[in-house]
C-alpha positions as CSV (number, residue, x, y, z in Angstrom):
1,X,0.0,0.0,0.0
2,X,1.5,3.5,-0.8
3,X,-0.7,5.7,1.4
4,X,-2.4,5.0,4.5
5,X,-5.5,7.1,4.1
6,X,-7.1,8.9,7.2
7,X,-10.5,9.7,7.4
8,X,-10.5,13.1,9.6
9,X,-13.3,13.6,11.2
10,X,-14.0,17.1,12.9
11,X,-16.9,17.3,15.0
12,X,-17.1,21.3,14.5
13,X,-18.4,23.5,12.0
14,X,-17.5,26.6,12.8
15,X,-15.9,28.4,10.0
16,X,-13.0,29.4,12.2
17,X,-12.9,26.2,14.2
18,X,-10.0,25.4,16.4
19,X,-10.8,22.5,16.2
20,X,-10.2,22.2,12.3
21,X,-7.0,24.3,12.8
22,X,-5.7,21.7,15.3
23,X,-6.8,18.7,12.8
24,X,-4.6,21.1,9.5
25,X,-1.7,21.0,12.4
26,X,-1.8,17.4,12.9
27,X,-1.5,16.2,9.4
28,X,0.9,18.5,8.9
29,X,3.4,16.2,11.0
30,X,2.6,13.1,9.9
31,X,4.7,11.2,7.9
32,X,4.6,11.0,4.3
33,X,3.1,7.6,4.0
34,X,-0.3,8.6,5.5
35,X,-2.8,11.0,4.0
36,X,-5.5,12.7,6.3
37,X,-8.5,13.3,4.0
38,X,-11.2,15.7,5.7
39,X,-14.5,14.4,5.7
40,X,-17.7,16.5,5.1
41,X,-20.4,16.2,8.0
42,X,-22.2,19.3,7.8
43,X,-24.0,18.6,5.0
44,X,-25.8,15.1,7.0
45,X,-29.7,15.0,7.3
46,X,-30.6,14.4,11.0
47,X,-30.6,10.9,11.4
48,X,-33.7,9.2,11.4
49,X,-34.4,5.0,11.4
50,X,-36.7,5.2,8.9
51,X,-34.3,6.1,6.3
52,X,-31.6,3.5,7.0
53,X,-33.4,1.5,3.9
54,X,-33.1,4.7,1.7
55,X,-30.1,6.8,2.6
56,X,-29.4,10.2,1.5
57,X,-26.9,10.4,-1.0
58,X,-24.7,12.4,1.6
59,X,-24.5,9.8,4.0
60,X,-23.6,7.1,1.4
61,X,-20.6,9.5,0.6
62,X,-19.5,9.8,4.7
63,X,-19.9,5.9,4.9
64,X,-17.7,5.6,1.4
65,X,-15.3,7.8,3.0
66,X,-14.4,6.0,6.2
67,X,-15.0,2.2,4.5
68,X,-12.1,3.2,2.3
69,X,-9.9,4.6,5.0
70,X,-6.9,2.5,7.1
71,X,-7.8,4.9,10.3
72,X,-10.4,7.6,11.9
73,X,-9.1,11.0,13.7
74,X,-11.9,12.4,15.6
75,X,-11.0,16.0,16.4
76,X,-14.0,17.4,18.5
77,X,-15.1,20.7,20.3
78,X,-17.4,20.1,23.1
79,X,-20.6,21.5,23.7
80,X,-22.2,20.9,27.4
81,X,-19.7,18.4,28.9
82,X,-19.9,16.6,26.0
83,X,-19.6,16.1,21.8
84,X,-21.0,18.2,19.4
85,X,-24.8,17.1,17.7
86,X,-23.0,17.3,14.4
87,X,-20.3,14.5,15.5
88,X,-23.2,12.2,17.4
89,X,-25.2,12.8,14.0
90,X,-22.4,11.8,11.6
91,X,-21.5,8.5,13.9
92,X,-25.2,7.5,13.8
93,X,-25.2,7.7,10.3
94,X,-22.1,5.7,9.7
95,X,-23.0,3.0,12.0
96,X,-26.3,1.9,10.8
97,X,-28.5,0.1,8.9
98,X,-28.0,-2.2,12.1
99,X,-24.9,-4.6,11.1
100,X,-23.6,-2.6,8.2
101,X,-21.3,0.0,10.6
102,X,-18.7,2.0,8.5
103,X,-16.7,2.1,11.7
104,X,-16.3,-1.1,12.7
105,X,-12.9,-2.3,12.7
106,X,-11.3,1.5,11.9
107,X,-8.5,2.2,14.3
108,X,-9.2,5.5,15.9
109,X,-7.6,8.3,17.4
110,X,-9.3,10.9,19.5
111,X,-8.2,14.3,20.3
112,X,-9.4,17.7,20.8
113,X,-8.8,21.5,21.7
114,X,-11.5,24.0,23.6
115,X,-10.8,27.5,25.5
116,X,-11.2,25.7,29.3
117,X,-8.7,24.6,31.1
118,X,-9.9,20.5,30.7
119,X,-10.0,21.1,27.3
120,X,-12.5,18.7,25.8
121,X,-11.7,15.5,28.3
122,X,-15.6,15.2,28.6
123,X,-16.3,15.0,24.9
124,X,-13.5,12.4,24.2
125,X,-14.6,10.3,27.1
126,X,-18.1,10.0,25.9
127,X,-16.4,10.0,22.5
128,X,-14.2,6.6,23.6
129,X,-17.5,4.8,25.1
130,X,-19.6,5.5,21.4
131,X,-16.1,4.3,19.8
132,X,-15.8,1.3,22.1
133,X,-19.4,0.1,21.1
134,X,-19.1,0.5,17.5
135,X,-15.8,-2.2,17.4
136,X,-13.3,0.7,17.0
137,X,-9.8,0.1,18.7
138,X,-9.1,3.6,20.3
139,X,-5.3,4.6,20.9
140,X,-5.5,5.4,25.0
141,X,-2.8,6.8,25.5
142,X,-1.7,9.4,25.2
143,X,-4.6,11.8,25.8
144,X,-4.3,15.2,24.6
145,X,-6.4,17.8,26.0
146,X,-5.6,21.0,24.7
147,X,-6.3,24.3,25.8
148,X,-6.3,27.0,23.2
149,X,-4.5,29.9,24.1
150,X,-3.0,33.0,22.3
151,X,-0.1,32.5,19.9
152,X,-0.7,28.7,19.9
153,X,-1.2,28.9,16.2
154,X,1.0,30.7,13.3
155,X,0.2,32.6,10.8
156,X,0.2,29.7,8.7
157,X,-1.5,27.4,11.2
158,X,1.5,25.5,12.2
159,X,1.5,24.8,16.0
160,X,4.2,27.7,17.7
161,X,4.7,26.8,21.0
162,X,7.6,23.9,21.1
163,X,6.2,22.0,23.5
164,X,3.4,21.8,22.7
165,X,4.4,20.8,19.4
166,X,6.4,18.6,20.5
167,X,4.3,17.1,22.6
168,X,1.5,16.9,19.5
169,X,4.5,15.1,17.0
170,X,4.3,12.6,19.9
171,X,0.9,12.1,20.0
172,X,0.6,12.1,16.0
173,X,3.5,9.4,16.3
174,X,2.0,7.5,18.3
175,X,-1.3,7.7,16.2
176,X,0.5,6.6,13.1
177,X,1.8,3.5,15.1
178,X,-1.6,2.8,16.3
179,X,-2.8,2.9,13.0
180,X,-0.2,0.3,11.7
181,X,-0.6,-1.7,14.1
182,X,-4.7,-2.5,14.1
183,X,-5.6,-1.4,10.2
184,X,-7.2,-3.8,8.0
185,X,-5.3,-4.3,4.9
């Protein structure tokens, strides 16, 4: 295989999301042999069981999109303690018809950035329970809760602070290993 491909899943849809910056800042050090390919969630009807035999051409695309990929990044906000409607919406969607569950199987990674000092622990723990249910092996360790604070990003939306870079090539490195080890080729 020449690529691994990554679907990146950011469960914000902010135009200015932090969120989405952190997710440009993370493929941006990972290694040449992996590509992390956003995926569009914005654009999913609410979910509703009655259309699982009839699904909107949107959500066939999301479910295409993780099928094909070696690995899922969740990158997530969090909204009241816990994820965003838009991420819960997009998982839903991928997971059924009952049995048929895009997810199942997809290594995953989970990581996210918020203003409060916890960062968005609560959102990737209730994250990590969905993920547990849906058969996804999710890297544990490390966790990375980050905090978003002035001058964190360049100009170019490179990560600026050393350590914390630093600390974010580790947890991408780690990732990529995790990836390795658990994708289905």
């Amino acid at each position: 295989m020449d690529k691994y491909r990554i679907a990146v899943v950011v469960g914000s849809l902010r135009k200015d999301s932090i969120n989405r910056k952190l997710a440009l800042a993370l493929a941006a050090l990972g290694p040449q042999d992996f590509s992390f390919e956003h995926v569009a969630i914005g654009d999913l009807p609410l979910y509703n069981q009655d259309d699982d035999s009839n699904q909107h051409a949107n959500v066939k695309r999301l479910k295409s999109e993780v099928a094909n990929a070696q690995g899922v990044l969740f990158v997530t906000a969090e909204y009241n303690r816990s994820v965003p409607g838009v991420l819960k919406n997009a998982i839903d969607h991928a997971s059924r018809p009952y049995g048929q569950s895009a997810w199942a199987g997809k290594p995953a990674g989970v990581i996210g950035m918020s203003g409060g000092a916890i960062g968005t622990a609560l959102a990737q723990q209730h994250l990590r329970n969905m993920l547990a249910y849906l058969d996804m092996p999710t890297m544990g360790q490390p966790e990375a809760f980050v905090q978003n604070k002035e001058g964190l990003f360049d100009d170019k939306g490179h990560i600026a602070n050393p350590d914390t870079r630093k600390f974010l090539q580790t947890w991408i490195d780690r990732y990529v290993a995790w990836v390795k080890m658990h994708a289905k080729m």
